[in-house]
C-alpha positions as CSV (number, residue, x, y, z in Angstrom):
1,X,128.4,91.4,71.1
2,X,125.8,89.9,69.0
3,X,122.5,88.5,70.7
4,X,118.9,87.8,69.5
5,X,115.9,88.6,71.8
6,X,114.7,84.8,71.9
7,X,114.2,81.9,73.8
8,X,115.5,78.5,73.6
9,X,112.4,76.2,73.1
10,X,111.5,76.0,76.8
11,X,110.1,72.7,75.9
12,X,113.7,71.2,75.2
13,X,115.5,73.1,78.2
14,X,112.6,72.0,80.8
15,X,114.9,68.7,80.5
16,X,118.4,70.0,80.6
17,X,121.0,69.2,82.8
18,X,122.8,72.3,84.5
19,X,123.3,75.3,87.0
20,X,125.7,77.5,88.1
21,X,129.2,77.3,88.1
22,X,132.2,78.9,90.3
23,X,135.6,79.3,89.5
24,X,138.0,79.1,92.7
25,X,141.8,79.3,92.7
26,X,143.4,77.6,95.8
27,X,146.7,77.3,96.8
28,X,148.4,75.0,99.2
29,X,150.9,76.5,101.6
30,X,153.9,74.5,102.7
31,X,152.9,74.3,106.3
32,X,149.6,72.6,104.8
33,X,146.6,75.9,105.1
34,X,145.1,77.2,102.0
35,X,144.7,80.4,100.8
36,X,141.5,80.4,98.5
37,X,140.5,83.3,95.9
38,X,138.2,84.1,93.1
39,X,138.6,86.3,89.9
40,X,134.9,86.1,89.4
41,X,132.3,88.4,91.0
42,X,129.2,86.2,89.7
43,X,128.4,82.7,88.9
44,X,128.7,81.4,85.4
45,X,125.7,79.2,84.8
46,X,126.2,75.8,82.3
47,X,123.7,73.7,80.4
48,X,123.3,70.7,78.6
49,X,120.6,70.9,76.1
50,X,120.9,67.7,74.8
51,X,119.1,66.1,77.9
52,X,116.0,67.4,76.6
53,X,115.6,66.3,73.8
54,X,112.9,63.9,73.6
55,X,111.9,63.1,70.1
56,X,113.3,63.2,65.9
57,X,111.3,66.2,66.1
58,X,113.2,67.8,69.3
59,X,116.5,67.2,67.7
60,X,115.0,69.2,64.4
61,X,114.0,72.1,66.0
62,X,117.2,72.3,67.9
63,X,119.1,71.8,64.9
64,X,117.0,74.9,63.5
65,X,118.0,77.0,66.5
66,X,121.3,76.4,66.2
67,X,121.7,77.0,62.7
68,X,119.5,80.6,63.4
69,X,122.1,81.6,65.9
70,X,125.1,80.0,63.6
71,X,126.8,78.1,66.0
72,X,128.9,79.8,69.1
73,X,128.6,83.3,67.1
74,X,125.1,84.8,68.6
75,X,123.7,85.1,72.0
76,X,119.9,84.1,73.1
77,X,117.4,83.8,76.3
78,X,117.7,80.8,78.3
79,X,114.7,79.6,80.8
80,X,116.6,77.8,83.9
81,X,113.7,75.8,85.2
82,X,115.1,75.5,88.3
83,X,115.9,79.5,88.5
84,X,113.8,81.9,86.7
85,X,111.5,83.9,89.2
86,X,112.5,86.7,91.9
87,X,110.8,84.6,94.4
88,X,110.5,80.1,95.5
89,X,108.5,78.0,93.2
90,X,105.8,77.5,95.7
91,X,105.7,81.2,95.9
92,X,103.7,84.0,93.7
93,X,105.1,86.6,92.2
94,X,105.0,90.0,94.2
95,X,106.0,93.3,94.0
96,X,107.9,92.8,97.2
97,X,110.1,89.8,96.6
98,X,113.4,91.6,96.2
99,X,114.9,94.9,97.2
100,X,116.6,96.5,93.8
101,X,117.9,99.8,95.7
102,X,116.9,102.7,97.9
103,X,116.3,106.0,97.0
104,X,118.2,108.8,97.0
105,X,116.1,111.6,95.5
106,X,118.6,111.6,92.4
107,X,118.8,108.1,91.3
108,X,116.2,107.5,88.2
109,X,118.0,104.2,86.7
110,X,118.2,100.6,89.2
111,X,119.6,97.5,88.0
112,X,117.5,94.4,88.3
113,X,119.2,92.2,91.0
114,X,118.2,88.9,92.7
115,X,119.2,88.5,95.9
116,X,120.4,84.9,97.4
117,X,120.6,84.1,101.4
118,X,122.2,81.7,103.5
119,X,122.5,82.6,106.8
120,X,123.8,85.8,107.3
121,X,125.3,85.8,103.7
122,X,123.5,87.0,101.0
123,X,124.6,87.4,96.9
124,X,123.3,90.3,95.0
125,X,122.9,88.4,91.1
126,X,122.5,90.8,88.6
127,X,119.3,90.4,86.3
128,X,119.9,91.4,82.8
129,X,117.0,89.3,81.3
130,X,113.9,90.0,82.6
131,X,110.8,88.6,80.6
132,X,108.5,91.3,79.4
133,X,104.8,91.4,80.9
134,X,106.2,89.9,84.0
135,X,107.5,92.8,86.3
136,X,105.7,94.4,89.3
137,X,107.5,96.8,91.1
138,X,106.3,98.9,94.2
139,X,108.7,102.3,95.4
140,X,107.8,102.6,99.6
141,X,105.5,99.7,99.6
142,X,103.0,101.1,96.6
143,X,102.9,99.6,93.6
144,X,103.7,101.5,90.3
145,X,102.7,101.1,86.6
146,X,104.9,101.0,84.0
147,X,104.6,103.0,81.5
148,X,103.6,105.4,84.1
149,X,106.1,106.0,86.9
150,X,108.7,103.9,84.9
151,X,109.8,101.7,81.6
152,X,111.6,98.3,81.4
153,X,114.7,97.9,79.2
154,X,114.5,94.6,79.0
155,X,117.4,93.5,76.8
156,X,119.6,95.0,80.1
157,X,117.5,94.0,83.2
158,X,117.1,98.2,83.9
159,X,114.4,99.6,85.5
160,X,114.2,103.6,84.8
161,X,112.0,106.1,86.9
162,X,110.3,109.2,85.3
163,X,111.1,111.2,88.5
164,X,113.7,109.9,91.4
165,X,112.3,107.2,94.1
166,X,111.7,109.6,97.4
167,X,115.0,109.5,99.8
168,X,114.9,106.0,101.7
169,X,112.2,104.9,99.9
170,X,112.5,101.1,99.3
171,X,112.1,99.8,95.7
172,X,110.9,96.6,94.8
173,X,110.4,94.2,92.2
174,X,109.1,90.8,91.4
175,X,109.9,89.1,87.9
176,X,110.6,86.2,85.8
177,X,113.6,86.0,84.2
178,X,115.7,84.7,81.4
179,X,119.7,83.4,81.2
180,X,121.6,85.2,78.6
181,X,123.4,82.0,77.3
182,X,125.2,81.3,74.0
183,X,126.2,77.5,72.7
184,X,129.2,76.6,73.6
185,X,129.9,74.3,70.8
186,X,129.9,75.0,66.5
187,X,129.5,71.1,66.0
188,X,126.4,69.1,66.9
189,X,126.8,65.2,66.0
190,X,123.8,63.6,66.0
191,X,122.9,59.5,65.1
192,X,119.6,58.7,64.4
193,X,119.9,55.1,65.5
194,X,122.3,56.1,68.5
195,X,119.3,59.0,69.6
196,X,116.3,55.7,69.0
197,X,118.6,53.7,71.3
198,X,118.2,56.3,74.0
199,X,121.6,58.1,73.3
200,X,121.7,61.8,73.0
201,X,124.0,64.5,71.9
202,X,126.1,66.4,73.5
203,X,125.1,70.3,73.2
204,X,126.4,72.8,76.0
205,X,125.3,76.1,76.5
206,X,127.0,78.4,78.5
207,X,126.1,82.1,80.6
208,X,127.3,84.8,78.8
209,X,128.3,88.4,80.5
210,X,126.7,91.5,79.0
């Protein structure tokens, strides 16, 4: 699958409208209980782009973008303004926000994950996107450099140790992060006099699995 290392002007998506979507298949018994199931592990996350656009000049450089990625064809970095660090807005970023894995003396490679809690439920999202210069990761509580005890690939969200975390060793990470997204349209209609009049087009973008 195609995809280009690049963001979506976070200037137009700071106004989008979006989040993330499930998909649920529920059937109705005869004696009137359901039975509910999903196919889907994750959550699909939607956009509208279009919201923010702002100015002639916003639907220019979108245009531009589009045409870059030709259409539906080629994935590219979303910023979800709402959901991009391992840790609340208020919050800082910390080598401690979210348990990755534990170690096992063999294990050198961890997925980036981002864990969500309600309750006594939690959701482990994987993190394929993370946004370079950003990471701080600890293994047992210290902190570790990269470069030294480990290297980012950051076009899969994978954190990979030179030598195996120590057996129940805890390690942690704290990150920004990026939505791997693609349009989900190969038209964009735009008006000027419709967009002057406050109107603005419709341009979904849509999470894409890698």
């Amino acid at each position: 699958m195609t995809f280009h290392e690049v963001r979506f002007p976070t200037s137009l998506s700071f106004g989008a409208l979006g989040g993330p979507e499930r998909r649920t298949e529920i059937v109705t018994l005869a004696n009137g209980f359901e039975e509910r199931n999903t196919p889907w592990a994750h959550g699909r996350r939607k956009y509208d782009a279009g919201m923010g656009l702002r100015s002639l000049d916003d639907v220019a450089r979108l245009i531009a973008f589009f045409e870059a990625r030709q259409g539906q064809l080629i994935g590219f970095r979303w910023k979800d303004w709402a959901d991009y660090r391992s840790c609340l807005p208020s919050e800082e970023l910390d080598a401690d926000n979210q348990l990755i894995a534990v170690g096992d003396e063999q294990t050198t490679a961890f997925q980036l994950i981002k864990t969500y809690r309600s309750g006594e439920t939690s959701y482990d999202r994987p993190i394929t996107k993370p946004v370079t210069g950003s990471l701080r990761v600890s293994v047992g509580g210290v902190p570790v450099q990269e470069g030294v005890s480990y290297e980012v690939d950051a076009a899969l969200g994978r954190l990979n140790f030179v030598d195996p975390p120590d057996a129940n060793a805890e390690v942690r990470a704290g990150f920004e992060f990026d939505v791997p997204v693609r349009f989900d349209t190969d038209t964009i209609l735009t008006s000027m006099s419709r967009f002057q009049a406050g109107e603005v087009p419709d341009v979904p973008v849509v999470e894409i699995r890698l």
